[in-house]
mmCIF file of the C-alpha atoms, coordinates in Angstrom:
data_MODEL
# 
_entry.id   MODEL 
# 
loop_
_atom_site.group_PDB 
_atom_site.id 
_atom_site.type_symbol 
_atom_site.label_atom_id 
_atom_site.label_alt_id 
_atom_site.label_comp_id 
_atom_site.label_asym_id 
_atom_site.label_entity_id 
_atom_site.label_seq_id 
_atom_site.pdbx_PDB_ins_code 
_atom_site.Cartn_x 
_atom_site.Cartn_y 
_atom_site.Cartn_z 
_atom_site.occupancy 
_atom_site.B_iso_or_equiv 
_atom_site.pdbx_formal_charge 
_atom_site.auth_seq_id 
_atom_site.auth_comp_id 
_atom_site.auth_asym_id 
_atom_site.auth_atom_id 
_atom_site.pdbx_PDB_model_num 
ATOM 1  C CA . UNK A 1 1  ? 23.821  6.169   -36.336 1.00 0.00 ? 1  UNK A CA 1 
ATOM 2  C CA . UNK A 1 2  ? 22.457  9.544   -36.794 1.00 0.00 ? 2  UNK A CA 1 
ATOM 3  C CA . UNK A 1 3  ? 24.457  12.254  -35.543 1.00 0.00 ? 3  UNK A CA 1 
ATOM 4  C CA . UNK A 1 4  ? 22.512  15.439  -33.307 1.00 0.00 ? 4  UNK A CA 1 
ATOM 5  C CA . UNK A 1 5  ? 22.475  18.116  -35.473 1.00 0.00 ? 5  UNK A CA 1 
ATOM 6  C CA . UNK A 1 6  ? 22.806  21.603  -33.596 1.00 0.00 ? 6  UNK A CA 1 
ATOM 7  C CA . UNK A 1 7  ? 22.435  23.883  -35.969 1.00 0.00 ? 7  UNK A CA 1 
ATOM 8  C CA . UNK A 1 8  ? 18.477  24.733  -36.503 1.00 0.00 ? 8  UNK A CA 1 
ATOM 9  C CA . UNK A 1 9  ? 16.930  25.158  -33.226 1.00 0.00 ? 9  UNK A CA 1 
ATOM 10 C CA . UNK A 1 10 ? 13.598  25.407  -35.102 1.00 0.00 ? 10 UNK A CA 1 
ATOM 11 C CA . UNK A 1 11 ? 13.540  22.405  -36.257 1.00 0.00 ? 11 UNK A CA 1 
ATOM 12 C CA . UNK A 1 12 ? 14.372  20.992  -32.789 1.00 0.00 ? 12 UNK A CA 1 
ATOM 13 C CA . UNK A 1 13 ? 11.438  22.520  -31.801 1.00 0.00 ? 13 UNK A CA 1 
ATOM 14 C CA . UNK A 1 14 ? 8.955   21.699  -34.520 1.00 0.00 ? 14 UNK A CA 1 
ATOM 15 C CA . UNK A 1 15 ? 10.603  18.165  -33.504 1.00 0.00 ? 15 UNK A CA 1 
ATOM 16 C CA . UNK A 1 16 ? 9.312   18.479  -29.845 1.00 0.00 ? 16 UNK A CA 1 
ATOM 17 C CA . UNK A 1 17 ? 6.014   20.210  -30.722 1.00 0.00 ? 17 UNK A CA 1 
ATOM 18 C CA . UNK A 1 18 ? 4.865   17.001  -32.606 1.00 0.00 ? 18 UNK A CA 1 
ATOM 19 C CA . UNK A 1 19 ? 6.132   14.565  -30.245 1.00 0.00 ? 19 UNK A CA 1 
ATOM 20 C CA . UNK A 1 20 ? 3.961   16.476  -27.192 1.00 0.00 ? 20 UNK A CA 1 
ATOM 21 C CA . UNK A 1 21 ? 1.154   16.629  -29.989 1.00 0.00 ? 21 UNK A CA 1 
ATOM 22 C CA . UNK A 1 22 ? 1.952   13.252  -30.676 1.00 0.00 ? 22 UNK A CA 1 
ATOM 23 C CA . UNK A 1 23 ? 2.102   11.638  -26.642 1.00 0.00 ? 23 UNK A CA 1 
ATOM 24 C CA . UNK A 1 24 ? -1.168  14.161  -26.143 1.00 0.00 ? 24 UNK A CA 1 
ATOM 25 C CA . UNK A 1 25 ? -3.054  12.406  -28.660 1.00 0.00 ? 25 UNK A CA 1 
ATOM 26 C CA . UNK A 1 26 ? -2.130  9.100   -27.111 1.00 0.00 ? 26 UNK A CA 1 
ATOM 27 C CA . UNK A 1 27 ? -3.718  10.103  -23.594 1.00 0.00 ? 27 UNK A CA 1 
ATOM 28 C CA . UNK A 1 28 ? -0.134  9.542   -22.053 1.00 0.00 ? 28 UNK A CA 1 
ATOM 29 C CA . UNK A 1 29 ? -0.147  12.345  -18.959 1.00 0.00 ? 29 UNK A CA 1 
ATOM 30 C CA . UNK A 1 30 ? -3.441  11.523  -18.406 1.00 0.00 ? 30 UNK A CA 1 
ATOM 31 C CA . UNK A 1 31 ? -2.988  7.138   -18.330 1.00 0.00 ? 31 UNK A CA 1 
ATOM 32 C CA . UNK A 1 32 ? 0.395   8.396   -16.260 1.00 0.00 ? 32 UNK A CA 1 
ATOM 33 C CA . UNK A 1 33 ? -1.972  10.621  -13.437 1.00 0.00 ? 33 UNK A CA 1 
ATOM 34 C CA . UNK A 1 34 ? -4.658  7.936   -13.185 1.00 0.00 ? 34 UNK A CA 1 
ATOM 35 C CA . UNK A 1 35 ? -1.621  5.232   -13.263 1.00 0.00 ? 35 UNK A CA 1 
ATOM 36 C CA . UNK A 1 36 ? -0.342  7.365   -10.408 1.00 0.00 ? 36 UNK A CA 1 
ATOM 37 C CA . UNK A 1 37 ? -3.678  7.611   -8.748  1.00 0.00 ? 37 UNK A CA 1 
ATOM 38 C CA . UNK A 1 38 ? -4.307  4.198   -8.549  1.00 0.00 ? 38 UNK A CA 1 
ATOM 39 C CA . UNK A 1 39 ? -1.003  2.852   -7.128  1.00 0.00 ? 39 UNK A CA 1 
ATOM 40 C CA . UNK A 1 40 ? -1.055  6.005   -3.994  1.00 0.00 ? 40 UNK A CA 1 
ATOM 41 C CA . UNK A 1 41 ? -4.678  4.610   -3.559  1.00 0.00 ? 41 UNK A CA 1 
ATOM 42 C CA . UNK A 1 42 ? -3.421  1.234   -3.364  1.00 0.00 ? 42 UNK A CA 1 
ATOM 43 C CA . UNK A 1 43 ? -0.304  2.247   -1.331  1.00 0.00 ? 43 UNK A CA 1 
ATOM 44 C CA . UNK A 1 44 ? -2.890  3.800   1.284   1.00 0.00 ? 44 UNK A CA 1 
ATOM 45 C CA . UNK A 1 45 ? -5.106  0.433   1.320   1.00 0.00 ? 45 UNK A CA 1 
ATOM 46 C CA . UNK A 1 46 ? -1.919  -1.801  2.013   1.00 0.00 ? 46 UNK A CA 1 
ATOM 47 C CA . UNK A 1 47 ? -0.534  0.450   4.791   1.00 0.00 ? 47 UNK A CA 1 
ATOM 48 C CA . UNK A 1 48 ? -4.465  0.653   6.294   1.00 0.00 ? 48 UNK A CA 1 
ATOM 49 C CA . UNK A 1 49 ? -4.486  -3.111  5.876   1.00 0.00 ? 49 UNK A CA 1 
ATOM 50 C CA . UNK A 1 50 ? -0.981  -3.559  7.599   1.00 0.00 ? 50 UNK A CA 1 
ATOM 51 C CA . UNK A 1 51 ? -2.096  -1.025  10.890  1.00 0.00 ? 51 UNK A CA 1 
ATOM 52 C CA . UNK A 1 52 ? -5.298  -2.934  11.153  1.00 0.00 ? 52 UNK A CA 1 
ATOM 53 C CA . UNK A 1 53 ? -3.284  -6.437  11.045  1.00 0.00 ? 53 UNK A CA 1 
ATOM 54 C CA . UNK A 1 54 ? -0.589  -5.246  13.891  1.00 0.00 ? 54 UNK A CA 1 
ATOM 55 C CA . UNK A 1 55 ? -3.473  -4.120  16.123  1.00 0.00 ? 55 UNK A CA 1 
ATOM 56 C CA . UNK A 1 56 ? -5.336  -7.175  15.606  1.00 0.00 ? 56 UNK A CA 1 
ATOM 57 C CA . UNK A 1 57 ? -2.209  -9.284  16.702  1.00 0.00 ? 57 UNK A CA 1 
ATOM 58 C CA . UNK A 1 58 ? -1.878  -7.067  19.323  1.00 0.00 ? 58 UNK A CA 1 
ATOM 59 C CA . UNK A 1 59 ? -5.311  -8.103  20.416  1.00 0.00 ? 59 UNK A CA 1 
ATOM 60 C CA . UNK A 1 60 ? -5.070  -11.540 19.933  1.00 0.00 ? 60 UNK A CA 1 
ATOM 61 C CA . UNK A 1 61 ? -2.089  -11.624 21.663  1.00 0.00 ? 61 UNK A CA 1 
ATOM 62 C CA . UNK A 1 62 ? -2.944  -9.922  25.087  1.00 0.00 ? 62 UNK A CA 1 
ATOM 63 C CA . UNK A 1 63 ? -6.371  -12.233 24.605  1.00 0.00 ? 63 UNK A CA 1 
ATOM 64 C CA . UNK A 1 64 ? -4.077  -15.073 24.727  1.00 0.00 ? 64 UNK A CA 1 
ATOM 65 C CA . UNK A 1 65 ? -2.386  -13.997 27.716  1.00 0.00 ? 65 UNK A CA 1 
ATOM 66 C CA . UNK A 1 66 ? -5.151  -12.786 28.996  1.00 0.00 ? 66 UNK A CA 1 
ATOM 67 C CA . UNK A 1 67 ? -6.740  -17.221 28.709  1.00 0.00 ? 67 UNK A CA 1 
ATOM 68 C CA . UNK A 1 68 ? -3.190  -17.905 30.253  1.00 0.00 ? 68 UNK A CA 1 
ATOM 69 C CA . UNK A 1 69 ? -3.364  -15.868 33.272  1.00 0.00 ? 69 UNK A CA 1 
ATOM 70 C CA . UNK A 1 70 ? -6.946  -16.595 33.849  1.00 0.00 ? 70 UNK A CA 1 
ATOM 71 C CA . UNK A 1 71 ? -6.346  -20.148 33.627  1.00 0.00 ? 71 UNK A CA 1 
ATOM 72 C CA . UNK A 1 72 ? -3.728  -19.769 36.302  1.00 0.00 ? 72 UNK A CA 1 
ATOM 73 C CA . UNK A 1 73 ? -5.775  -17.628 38.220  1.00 0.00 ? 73 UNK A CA 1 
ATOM 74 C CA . UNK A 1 74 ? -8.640  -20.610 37.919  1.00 0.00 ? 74 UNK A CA 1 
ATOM 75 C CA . UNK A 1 75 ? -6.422  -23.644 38.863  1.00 0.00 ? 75 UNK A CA 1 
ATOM 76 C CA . UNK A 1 76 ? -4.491  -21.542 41.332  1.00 0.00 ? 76 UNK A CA 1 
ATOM 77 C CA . UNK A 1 77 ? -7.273  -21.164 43.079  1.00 0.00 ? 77 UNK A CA 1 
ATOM 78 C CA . UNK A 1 78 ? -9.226  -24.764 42.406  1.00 0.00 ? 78 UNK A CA 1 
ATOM 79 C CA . UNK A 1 79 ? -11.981 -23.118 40.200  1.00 0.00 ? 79 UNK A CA 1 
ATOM 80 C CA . UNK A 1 80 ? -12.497 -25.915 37.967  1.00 0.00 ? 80 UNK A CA 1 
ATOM 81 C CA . UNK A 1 81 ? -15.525 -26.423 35.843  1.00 0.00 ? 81 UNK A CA 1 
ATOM 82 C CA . UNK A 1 82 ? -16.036 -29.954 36.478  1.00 0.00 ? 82 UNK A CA 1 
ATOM 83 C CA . UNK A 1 83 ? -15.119 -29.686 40.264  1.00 0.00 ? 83 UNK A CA 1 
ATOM 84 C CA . UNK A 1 84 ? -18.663 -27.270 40.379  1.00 0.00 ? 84 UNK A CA 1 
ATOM 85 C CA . UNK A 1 85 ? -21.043 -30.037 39.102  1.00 0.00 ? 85 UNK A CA 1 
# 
């Protein structure tokens, strides 16, 4: 194994300068940003998705109480359809 060596700070440099040149080239920040992009996009689709689903059991479930208690309210009071023909 290679051991650091400390003693030319230049060369650490010139080391650091080509592997930025080198990532650059590749497109890296820029694939990381749109990466980035893409997954808070998604991350604001799923949590739109998940409000929409809560309200919509919210709705179907006062509708279904709503059927209940009108069906109470129907029998409790001898409203049935067939009874009216």
């Amino acid at each position: 194994m290679k051991e650091y060596d400390r003693g030319d700070p230049n060369k650490d440099y010139i080391n650091l300068e080509k592997a930025i040149n080198k990532l650059e080239r590749k497109n890296v920040l820029k694939k990381y940003e749109s990466q980035s992009i893409y997954v808070d996009n998604l991350k604001n689709a799923v949590e739109q998705l998940e409000a929409v689903l809560k309200e919509l059991k919210k709705q179907t479930s006062g509708t279904r109480i709503f059927n209940i208690v009108e069906a109470a309210v129907d029998i409790g009071f001898g409203n049935h359809e067939s009874e009216a023909d």
